[in-house]
N, C-alpha and C positions, 0 to 999 in steps of 0.2 A: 869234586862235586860238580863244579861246572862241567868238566867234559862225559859225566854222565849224564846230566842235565841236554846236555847237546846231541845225543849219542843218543837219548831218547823221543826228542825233537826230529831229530829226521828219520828214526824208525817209522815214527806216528805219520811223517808226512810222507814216507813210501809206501806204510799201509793203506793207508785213507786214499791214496791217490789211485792203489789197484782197484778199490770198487764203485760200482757204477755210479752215477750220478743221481741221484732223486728226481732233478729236473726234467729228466732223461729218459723218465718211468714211461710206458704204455699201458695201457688196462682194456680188459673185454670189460664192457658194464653192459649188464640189463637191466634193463627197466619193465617191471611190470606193472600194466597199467590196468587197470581193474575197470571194468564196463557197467558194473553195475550202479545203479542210482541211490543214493539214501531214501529218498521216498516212496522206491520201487521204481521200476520201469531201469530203463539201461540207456547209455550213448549209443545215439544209432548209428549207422555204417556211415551214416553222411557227417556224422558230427564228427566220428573219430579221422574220416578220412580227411575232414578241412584241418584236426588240428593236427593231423600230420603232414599236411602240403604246407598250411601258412606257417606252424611253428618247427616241427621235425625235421623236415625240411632244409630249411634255412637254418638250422642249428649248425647241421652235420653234412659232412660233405658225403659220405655213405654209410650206411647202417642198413641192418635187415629185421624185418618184422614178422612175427608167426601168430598166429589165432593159436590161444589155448583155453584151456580148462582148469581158475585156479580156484582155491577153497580158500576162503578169508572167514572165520568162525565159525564154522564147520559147516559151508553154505557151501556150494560151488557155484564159481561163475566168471562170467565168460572175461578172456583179457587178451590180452594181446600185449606179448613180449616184444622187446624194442632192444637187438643187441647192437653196440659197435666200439670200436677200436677207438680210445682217444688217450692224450697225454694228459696231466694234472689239469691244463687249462680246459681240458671237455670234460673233466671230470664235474668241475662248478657249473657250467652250462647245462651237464645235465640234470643238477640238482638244482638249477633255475626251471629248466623243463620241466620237474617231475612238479615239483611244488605248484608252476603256474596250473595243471593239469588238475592237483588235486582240489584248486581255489575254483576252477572254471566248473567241474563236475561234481563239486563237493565233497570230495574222496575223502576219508579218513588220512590216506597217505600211499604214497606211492612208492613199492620197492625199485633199491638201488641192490645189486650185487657187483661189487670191481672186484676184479681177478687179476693180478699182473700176470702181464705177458711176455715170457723170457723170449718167443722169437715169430714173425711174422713177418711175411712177403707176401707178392702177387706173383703167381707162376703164371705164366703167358701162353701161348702155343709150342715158341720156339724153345721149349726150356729142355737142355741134355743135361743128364746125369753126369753128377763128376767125381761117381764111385762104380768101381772095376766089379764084373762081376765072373 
């Protein structure tokens, strides 16, 4: 019994030990942040763009932004999506951002989408192929 007992012990710890780490995770998140006002009227370009210099900013070391068209109860209106690459700890940050966002603007709430990301790099100029063709 014991040396079954053992014998399944280090199975467990060479299984466990092949896959990745949790800590280790990377995520694409967006954020969609919805422009529109509860009382009517919308965040203007000026508003959106301080709260992207003072807080977006200073979040994230880079991310990228698009002007869209989204529908929040069969309304459309206007938002702008917020993507970027972070690990578990930017995943809270940006669920500190959305939230401060929805309290400043009075939002209902602000979409998150994370997607893990099995692989990612920066390809540069200098970058050669290192498959035969």
């Amino acid at each position: 019994m014991t040396k079954l007992l053992c014998s399944f012990f280090i199975l467990t710890v060479i299984l466990f030990g092949t896959f990745p780490s949790y800590a280790d995770e990377v995520y694409r998140l967006r954020l969609f942040f919805g422009l529109s006002l509860p009382g009517g009227g919308g965040v203007s370009l000026e508003q959106w763009q301080a709260f992207q210099n003072d807080e977006i900013v200073k979040t994230f070391d880079g991310f990228n932004v698009v002007d869209s068209v989204g529908y929040y109860k069969g309304k459309p209106e206007r938002s702008k999506v917020v993507t970027v690459i972070v690990d578990d700890q930017g995943v809270e940050k940006a669920k500190m951002l959305a939230s401060l966002y929805a309290r400043r603007f009075g939002q209902d709430s602000v979409m998150l989408v994370k997607v893990p990301v099995a692989e990612w790099d920066f390809i540069g100029p200098d970058y050669k192929s290192t498959t035969k063709e």
